[in-house]
Each structure stands twice: as C-alpha cells, then as structure tokens.
LOZA-775535 format. One line per 3 residues: their letters; for each residue z, x, y of N, C-alpha, C, O. Coordinates in pm, 1 decimal, decimal comma. Layout:
<sites>
a> Z:X:Y:Z:X:Y:Z:X:Y:Z:X:Y; ...
</sites>
This chain:
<sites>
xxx> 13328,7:13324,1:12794,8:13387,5:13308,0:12663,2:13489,7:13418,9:12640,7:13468,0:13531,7:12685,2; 13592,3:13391,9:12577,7:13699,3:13489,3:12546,2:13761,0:13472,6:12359,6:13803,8:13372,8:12301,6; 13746,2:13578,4:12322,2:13815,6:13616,7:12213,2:13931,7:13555,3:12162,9:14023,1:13598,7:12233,1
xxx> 13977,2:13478,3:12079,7:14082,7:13406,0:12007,3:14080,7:13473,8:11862,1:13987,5:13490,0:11783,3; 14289,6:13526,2:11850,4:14278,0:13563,5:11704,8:14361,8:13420,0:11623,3:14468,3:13391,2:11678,0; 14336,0:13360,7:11541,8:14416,6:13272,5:11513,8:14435,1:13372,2:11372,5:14338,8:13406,0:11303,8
xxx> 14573,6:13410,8:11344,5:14670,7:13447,1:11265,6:14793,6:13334,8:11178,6:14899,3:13287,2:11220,2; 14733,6:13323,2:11063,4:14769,9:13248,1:10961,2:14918,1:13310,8:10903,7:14915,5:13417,0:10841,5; 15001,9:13265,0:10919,0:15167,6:13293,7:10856,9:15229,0:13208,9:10749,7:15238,7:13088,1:10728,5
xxx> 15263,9:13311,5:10694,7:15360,4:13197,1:10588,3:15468,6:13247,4:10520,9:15487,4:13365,7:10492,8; 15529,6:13166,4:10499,2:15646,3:13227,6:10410,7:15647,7:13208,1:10238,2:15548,6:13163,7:10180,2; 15793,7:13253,9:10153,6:15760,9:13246,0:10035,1:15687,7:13137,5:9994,0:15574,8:13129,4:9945,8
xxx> 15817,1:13009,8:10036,4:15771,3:12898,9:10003,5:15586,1:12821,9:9988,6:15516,3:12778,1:9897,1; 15575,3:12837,6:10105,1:15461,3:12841,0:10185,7:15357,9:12846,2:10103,4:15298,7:12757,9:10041,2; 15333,9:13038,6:10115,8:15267,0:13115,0:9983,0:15273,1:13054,9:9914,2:15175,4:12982,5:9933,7
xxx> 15337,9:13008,8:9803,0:15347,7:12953,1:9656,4:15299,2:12807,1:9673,4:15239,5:12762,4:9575,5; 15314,0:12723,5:9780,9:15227,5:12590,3:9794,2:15074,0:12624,0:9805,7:14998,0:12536,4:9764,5; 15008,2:12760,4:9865,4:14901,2:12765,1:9915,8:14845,8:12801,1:9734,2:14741,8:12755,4:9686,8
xxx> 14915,1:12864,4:9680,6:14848,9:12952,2:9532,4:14870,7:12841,2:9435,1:14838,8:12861,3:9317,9; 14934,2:12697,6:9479,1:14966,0:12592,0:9385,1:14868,8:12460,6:9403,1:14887,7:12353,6:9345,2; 14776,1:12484,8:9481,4:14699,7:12417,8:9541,4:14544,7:12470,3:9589,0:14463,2:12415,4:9663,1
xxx> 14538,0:12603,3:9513,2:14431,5:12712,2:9628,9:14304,4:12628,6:9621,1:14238,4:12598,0:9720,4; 14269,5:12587,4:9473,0:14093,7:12580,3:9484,9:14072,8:12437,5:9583,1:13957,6:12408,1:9615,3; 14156,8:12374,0:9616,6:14143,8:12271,5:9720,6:14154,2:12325,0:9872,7:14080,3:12305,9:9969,3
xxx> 14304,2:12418,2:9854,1:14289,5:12487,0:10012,5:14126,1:12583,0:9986,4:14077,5:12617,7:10094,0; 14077,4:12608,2:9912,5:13993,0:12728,4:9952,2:13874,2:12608,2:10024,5:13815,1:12621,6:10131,7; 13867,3:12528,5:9957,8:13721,8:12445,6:9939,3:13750,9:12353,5:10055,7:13670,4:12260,7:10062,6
xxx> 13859,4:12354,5:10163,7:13872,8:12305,6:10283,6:13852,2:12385,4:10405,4:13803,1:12357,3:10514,7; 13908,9:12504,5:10350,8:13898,5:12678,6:10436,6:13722,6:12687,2:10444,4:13668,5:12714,5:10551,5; 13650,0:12663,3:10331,7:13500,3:12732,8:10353,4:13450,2:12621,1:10434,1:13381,7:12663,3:10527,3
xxx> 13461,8:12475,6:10430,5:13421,7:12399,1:10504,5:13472,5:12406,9:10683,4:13397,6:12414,9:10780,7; 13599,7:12402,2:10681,4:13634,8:12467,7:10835,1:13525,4:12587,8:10845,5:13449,0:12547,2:10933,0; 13492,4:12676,8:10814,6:13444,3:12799,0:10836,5:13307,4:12722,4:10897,0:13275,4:12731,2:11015,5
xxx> 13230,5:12644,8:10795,5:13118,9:12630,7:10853,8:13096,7:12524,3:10953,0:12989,1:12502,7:11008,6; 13218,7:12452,2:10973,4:13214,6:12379,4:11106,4:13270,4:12483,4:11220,9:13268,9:12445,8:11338,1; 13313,8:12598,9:11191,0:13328,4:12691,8:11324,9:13176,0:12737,7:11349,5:13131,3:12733,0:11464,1
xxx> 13091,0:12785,1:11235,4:13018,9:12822,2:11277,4:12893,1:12725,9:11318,3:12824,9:12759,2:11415,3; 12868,0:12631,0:11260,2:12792,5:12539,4:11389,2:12812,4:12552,8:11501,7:12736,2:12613,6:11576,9; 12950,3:12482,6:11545,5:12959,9:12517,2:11687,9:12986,7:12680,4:11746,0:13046,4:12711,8:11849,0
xxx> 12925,6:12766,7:11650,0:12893,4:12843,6:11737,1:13008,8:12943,7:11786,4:12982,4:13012,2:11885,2; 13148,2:12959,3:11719,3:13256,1:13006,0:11794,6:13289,4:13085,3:11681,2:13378,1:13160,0:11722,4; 13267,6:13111,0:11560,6:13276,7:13225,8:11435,3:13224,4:13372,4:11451,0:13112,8:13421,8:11435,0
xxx> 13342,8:13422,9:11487,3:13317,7:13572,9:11451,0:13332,1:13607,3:11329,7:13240,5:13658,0:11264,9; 13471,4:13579,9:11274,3:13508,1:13663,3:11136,0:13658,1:13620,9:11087,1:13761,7:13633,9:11152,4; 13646,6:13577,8:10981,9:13775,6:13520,1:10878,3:13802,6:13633,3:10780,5:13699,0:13683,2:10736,7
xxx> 13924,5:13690,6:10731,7:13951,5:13748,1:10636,9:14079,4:13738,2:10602,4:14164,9:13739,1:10691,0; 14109,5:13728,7:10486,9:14257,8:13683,8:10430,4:14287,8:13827,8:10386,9:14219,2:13929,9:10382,1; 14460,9:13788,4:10346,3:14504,0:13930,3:10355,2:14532,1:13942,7:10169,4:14481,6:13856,1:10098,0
xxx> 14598,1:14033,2:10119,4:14671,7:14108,9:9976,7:14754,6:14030,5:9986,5:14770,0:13951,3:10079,5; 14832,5:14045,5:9870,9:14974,0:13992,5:9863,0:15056,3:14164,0:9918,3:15026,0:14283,3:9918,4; 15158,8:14086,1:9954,3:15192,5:14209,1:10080,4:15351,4:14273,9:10009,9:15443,4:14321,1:10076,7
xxx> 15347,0:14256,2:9835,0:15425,2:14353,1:9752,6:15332,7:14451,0:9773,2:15381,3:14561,5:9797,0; 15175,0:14441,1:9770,6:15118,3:14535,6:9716,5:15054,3:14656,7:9863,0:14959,8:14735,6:9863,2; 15162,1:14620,1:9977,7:15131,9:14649,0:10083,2:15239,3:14806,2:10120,8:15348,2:14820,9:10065,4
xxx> 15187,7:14900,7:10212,5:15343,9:14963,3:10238,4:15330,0:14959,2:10365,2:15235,1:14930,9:10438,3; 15437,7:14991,2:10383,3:15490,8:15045,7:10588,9:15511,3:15189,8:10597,6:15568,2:15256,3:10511,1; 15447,4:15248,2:10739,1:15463,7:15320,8:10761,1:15551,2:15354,7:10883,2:15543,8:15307,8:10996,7
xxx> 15620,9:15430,7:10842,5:15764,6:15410,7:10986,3:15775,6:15520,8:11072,2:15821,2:15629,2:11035,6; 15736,5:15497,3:11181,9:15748,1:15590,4:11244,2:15871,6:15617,0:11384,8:15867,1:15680,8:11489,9; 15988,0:15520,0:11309,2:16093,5:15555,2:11405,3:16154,4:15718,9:11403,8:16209,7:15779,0:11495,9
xxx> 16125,6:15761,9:11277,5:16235,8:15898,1:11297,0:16124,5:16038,0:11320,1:16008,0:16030,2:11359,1; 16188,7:16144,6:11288,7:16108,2:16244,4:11392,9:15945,9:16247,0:11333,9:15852,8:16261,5:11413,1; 15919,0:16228,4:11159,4:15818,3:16215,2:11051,4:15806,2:16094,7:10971,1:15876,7:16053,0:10879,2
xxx> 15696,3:16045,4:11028,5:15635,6:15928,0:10959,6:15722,8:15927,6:10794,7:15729,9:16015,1:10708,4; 15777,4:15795,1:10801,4:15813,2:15791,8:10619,7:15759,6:15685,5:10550,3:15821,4:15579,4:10559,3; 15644,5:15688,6:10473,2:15630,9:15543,0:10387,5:15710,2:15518,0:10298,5:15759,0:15594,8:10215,6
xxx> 15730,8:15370,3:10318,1:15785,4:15307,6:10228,1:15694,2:15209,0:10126,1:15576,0:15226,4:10156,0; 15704,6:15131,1:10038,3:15637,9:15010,3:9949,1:15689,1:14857,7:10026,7:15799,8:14842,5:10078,3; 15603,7:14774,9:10021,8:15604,5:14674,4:10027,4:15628,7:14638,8:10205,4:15621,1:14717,0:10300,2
xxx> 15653,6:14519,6:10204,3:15692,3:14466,8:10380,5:15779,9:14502,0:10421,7:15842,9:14592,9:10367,5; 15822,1:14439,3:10543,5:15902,5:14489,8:10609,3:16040,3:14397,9:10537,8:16037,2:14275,0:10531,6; 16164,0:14484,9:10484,0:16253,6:14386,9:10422,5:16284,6:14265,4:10510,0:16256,6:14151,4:10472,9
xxx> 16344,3:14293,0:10629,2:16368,1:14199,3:10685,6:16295,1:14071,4:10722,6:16351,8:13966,0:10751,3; 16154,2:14092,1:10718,9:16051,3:14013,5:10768,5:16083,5:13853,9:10680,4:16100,2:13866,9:10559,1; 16090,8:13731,1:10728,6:16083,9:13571,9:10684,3:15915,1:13545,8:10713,1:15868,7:13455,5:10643,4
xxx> 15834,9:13601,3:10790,2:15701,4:13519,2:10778,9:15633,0:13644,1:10753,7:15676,4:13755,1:10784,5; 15520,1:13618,7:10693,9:15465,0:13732,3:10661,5:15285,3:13659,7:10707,1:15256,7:13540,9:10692,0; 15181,0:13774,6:10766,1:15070,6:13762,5:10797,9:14957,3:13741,1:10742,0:14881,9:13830,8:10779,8
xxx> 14895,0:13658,6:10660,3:14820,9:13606,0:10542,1:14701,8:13620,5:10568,2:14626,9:13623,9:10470,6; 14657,5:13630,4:10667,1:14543,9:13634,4:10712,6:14491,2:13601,4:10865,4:14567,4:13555,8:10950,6; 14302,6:13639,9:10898,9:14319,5:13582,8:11049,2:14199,1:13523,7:11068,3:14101,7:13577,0:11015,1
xxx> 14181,1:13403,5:11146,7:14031,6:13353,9:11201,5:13968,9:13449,1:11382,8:14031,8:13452,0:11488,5; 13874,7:13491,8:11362,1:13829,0:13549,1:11517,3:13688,4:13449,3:11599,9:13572,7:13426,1:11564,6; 13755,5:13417,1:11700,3:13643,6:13315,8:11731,9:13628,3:13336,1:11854,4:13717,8:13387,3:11921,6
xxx> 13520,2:13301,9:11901,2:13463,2:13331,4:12095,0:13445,3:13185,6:12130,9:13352,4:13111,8:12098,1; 13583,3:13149,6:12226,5:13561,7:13052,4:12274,7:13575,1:12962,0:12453,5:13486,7:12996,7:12531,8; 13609,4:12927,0:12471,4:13615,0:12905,5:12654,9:13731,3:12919,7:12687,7:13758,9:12985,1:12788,3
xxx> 13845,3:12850,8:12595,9:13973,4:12853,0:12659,9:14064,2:12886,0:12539,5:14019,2:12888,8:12424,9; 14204,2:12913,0:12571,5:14290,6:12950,4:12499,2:14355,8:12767,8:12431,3:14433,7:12754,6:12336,9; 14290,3:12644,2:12519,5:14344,1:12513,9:12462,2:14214,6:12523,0:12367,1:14233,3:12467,5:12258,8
xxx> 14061,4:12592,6:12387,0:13987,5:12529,6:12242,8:14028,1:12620,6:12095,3:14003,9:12601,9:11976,0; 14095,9:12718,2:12166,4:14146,4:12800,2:12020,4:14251,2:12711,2:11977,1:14234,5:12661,5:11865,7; 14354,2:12680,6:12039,6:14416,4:12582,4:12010,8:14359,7:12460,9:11915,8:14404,2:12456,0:11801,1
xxx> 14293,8:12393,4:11944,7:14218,0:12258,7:11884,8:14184,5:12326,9:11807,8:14274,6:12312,5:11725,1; 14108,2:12407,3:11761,0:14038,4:12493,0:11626,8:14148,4:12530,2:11558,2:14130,7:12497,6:11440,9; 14309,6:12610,3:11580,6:14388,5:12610,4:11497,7:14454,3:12504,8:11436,9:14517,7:12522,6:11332,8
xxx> 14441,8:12345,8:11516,3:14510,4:12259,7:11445,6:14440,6:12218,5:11343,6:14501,2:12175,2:11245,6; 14316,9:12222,6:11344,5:14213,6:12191,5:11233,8:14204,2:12236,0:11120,3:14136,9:12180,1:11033,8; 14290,4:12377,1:11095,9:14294,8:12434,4:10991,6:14339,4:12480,7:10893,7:14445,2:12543,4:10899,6
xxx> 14287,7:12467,5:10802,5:14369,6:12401,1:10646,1:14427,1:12480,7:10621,1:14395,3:12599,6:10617,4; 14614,7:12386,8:10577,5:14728,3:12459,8:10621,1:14799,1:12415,1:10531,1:14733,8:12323,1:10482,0; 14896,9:12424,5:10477,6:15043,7:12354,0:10437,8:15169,1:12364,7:10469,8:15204,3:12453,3:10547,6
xxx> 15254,5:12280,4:10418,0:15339,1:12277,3:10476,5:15438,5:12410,8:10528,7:15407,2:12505,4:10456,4; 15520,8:12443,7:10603,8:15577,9:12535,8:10619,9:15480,4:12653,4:10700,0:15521,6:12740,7:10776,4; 15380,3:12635,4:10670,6:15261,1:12767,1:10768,7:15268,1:12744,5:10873,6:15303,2:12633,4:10913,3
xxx> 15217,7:12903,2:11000,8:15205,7:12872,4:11120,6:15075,0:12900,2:11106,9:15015,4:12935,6:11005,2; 15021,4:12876,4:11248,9:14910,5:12977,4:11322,3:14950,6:13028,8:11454,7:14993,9:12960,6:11547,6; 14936,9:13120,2:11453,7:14955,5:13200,5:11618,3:14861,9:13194,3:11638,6:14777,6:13212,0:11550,7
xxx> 14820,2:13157,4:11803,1:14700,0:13204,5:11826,0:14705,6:13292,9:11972,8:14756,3:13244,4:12074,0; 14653,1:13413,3:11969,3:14645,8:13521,5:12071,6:14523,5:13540,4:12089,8:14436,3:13521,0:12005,2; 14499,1:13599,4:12257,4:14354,9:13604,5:12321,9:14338,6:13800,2:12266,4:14433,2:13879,0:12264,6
xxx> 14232,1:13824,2:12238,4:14209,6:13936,2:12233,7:14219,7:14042,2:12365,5:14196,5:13989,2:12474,2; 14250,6:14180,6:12366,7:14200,6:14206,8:12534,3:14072,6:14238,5:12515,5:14015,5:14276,3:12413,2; 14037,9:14222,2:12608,7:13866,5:14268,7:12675,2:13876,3:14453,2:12607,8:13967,4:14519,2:12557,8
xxx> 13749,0:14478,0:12636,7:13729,3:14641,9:12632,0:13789,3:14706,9:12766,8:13870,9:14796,1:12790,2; 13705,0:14614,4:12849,1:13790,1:14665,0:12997,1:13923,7:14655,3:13059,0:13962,3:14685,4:13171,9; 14001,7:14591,9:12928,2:14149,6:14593,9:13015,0:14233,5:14657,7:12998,5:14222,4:14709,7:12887,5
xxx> 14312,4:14685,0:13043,9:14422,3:14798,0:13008,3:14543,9:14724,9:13093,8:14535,7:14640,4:13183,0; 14684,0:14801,4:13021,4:14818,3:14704,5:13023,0:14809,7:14730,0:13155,9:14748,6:14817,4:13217,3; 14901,6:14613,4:13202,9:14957,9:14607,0:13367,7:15042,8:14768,8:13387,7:15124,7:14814,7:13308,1
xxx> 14995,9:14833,6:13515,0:15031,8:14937,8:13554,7:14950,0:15063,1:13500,6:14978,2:15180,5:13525,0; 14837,0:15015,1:13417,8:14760,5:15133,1:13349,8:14580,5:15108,8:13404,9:14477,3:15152,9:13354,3; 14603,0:15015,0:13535,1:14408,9:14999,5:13532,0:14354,7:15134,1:13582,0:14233,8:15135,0:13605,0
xxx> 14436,5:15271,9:13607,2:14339,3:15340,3:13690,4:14334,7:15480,5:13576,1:14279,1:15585,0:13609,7; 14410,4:15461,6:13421,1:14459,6:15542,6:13319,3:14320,2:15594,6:13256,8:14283,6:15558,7:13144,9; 14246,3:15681,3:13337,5:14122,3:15765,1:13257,3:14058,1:15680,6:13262,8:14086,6:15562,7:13283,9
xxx> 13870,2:15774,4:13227,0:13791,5:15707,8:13217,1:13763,5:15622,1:13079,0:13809,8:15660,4:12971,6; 13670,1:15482,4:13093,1:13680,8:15417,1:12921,7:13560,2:15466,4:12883,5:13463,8:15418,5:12943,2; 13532,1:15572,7:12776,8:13427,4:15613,4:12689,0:13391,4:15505,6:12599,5:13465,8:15421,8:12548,4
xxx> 13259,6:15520,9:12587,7:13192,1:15441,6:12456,2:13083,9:15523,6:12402,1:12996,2:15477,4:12329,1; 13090,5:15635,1:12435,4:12971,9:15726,5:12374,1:13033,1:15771,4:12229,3:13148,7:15771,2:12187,1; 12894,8:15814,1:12163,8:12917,4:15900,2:12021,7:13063,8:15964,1:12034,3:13090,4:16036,0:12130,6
xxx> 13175,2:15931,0:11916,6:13240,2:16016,9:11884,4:13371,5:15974,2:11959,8:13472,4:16044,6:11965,4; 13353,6:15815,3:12033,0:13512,7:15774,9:12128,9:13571,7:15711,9:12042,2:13501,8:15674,2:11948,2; 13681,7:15685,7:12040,4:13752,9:15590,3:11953,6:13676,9:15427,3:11973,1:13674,3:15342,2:11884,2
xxx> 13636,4:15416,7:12069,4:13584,1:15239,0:12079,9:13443,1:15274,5:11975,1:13412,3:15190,4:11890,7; 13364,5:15400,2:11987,6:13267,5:15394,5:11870,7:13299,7:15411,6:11707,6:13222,5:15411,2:11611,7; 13416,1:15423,7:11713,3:13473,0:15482,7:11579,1:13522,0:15291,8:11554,3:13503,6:15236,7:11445,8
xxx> 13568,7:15235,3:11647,7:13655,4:15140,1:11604,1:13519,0:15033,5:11572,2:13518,5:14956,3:11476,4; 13427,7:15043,2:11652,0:13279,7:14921,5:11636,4:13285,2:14936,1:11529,3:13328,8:14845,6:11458,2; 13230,2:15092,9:11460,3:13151,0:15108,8:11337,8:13230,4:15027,1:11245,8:13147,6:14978,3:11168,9
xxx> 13367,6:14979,3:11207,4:13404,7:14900,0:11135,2:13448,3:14766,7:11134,7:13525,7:14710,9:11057,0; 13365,9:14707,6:11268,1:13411,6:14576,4:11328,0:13290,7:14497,9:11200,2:13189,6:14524,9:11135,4; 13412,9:14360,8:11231,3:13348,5:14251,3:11112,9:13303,6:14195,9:11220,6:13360,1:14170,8:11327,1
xxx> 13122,8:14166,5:11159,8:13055,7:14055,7:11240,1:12932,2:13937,8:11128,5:12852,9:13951,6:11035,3; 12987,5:13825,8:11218,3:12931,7:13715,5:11152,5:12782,9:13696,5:11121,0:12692,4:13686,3:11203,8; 12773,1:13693,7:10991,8:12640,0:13698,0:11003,0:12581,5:13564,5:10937,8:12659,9:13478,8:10897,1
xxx> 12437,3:13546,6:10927,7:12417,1:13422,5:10844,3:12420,3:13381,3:10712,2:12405,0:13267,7:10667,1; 12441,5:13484,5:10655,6:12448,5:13515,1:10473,4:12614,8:13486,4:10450,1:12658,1:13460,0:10338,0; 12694,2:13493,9:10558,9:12840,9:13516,9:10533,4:12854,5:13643,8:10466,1:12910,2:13666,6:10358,7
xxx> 12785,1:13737,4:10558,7:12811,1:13885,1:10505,2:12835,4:13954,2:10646,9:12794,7:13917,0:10757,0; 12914,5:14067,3:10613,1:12945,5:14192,8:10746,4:12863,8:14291,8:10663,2:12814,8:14311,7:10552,1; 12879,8:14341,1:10786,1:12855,6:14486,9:10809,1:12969,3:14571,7:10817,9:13037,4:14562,1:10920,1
xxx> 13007,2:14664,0:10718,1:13099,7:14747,5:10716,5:13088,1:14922,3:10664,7:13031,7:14963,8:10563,5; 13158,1:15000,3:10766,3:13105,0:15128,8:10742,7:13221,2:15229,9:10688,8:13336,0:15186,0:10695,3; 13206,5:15332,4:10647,8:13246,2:15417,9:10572,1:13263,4:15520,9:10656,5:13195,4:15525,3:10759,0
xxx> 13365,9:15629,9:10624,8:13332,7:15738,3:10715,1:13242,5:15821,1:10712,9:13246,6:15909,1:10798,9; 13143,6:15820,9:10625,6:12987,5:15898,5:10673,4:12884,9:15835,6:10700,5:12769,7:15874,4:10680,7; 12921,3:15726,5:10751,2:12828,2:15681,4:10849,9:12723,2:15580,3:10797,6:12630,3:15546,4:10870,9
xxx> 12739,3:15521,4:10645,1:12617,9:15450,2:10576,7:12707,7:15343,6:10616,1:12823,9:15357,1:10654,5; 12626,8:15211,1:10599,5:12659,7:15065,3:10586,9:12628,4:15031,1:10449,4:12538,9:15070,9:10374,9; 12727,5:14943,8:10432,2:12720,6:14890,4:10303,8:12761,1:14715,4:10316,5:12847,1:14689,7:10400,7
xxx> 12705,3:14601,8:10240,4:12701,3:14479,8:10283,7:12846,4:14423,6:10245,1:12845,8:14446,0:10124,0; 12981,8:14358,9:10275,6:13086,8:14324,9:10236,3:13078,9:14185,5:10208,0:13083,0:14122,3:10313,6; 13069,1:14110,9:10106,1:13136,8:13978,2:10100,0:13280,0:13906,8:10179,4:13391,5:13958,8:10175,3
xx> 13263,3:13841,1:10215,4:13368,2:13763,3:10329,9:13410,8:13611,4:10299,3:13336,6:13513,2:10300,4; 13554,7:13616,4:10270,7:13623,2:13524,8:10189,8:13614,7:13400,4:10265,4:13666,1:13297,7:10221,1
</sites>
C-alpha cells in the first residue's frame, strides 16, 4: 500500500460556487469520507482557511520577510487535502474522481514519499533517525490519524494530546 495526497484546488470562481452551495457540498464530502473509510483507505481529510487570512513567508532574499495573504500571483489556490493508503496511484485516481467537486475545481493527486526515501542522488545522505528528539519524532507527534470517532490525535509542544475534531 502507498500513500496518496489528493489536494483539492480552486479558484475564485470555484470558491464562491463551493460557499453557494456548501451545506450540500458538505453533506456529500462527509458521505465520501465514510465510503473511504469502509473501504478501508482513510487516513485524514482537512480543509483549509480562507487564504486572505493566510501569510507567506519569503525566503528569497538574505531575511525571511512576511507578507499577508497568498501568493499575489497565484490563479488556484489549495483548499484543502484527502490522505489515503492505497495500492496504486490509478485507485487514488478513482477515489479523486468520486469527489465532491464543482465546477472549475481540480484535484491533484501525489504519492507521498516513504520515510525511507530520499531524492535521487541523496540515498547514501546520513543516517535516518527516529529516536526521541529527530525531526521524524517531532513531525509524528503532530500527524493526523484516523480514528473511529472521526477524531485525531494532536499534540502541542509540551508534549500533552488533546482530541481535535475533523471536518
């Protein structure tokens, strides 16, 4: 089984069909959800802010500069993402066409990398830690995982869990 991110896009237009229509898109979205998770391939769904209320951080010049809002130039903007464990990159496929969309939206769908992979020309780049205190333990402690309540597990930086509702 391999990791699928399906990444939900849209534009203005888009947006404003999805917020002109939501309690129908939502009440099609929770039903997809629980036909992912029957079969068994649901990791974790989460939608995004409205992305005025977002900033960038730029780190082309010598000191990081934030700015407010997206990227100006940007036409699609990232709304949200589905994470699913499935056999092939065609069943992520079939699972993104299934899902409740409107007009003008994409879905991308990208394979996650493994823990064990590293870019072409980097397989021999240090050893991979997972002990107390590596970045892969820092990055778990805040991984969303599916549970049966439709709740995660999400952590804080001192280390308590606290239960998150999941849209």
């Amino acid at each position: 089984m391999a990791k699928y991110m399906l990444i939900t896009r849209g534009t203005d237009e888009s947006n404003a069909a999805v917020m002109a229509g939501f309690e129908e898109l939502a009440a099609s979205t929770y039903q997809f959800i629980e036909e992912l998770m029957k079969a068994g391939v649901f990791i974790a769904a989460e939608g995004l802010d409205d992305a005025a209320e977002s900033v960038v951080v730029d780190f082309s010049g010598e000191a990081p500069v934030v700015t407010d809002g997206p990227y100006g130039e940007t036409k699609e903007l990232f709304g949200g993402y589905f994470m699913l464990d499935v056999a092939s990159k065609q069943e992520a496929v079939e699972w993104a066409k299934r899902l409740p969309s409107v007009a003008g939206s994409k879905i991308e769908v990208r394979r996650v990398a493994g823990e064990d992979e590293r870019p072409p020309g980097h397989e021999e780049a240090g050893a991979h830690e997972t002990g107390e205190g590596s970045a892969e333990a820092a990055v778990g402690e805040g991984s969303t995982e599916a549970g049966g309540d439709g709740k995660r597990e999400s952590s804080e930086g001192d280390g308590e869990r606290e239960s998150v509702g999941r849209v």
